[in-house]
Steps between C-alpha positions, in 0.01 A plus 500: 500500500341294719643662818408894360140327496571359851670814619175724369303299634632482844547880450107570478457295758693687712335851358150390602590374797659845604210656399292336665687572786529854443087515507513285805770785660249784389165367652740428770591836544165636460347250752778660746482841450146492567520341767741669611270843444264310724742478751619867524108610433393326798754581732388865449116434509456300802707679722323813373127336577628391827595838603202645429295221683672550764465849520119487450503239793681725723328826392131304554636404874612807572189673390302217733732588793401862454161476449455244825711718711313843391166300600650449802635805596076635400359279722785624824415828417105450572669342759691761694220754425290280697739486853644823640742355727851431355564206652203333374624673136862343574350162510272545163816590348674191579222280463525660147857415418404177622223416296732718124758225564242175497264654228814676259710270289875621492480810734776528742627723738112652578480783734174662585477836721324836555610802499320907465361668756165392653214567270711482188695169533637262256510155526850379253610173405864458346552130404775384251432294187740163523388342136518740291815543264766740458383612169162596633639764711288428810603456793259616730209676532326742804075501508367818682163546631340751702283428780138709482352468872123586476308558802125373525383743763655795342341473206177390646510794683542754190218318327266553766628848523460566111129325536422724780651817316249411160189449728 
């Protein structure tokens, strides 16, 4: 008799202690597949966010290479309109490719040129873009501006001729 006590004893012993063991198993379990949701959550999100910072990055320089380069290209065509002779143009221009690849970021590859007939001529600049990514789909870009010449005397003259005309 005195072992069945013993024996029922030890035996509810052994129950609690496997239960609490089970409920140490679960929260166990739980703890890990949360963390473990954590885990696969994050490996998706920051890879995401760093993809598009990076492209926002690259898209901002980009857009500041383009920008300082089209300012550029303004300022050669007031340039050229100013000088007739072409070699004095030819130097502008590469004074101009010069002064793109100090003031851009990540332009490469700049070329700067003229080309039209006189009177109508273009000033181009064709530069590639070295940061930005594959998934952006930009690899370079081309600026065109045309070069208005305006001549002083001309125009002084047809004033004075329109002013004489009214009078």
């Amino acid at each position: 008799m005195v072992r069945k006590v013993e024996i029922i004893k030890i035996i509810e012993i052994i129950t609690i202690k496997v239960k609490k063991a089970v409920r140490i198993y679960k929260r166990d379990i739980k703890t890990k597949r949360l963390k473990g949701i954590y885990v696969v959550e994050n490996s998706v999100i920051v890879p995401l966010f760093t993809l598009i910072i990076v492209a926002v990055i690259s898209l901002c320089c980009y857009m500041h290479d383009k920008v300082v380069a089209g300012n550029i290209m303004e300022q050669v065509c007031i340039e050229c309109s100013r000088q007739d002779d072409k070699n004095e143009q030819n130097v502008i221009m590469s004074k101009a490719r010069n002064y793109i690849e100090t003031k851009t970021l990540f332009l490469k590859n700049i070329r700067v040129y003229m080309s039209g007939n006189t009177g109508k001529e273009t000033v181009t600049c064709i530069a590639d873009c070295g940061l930005t990514p594959a998934f952006l789909s930009i690899k370079a870009f081309t600026i065109n501006k045309k070069i208005s010449y305006s001549h002083p005397p001309k125009l002084i003259r047809i004033t004075n001729a329109i002013k004489e005309a009214i009078n």
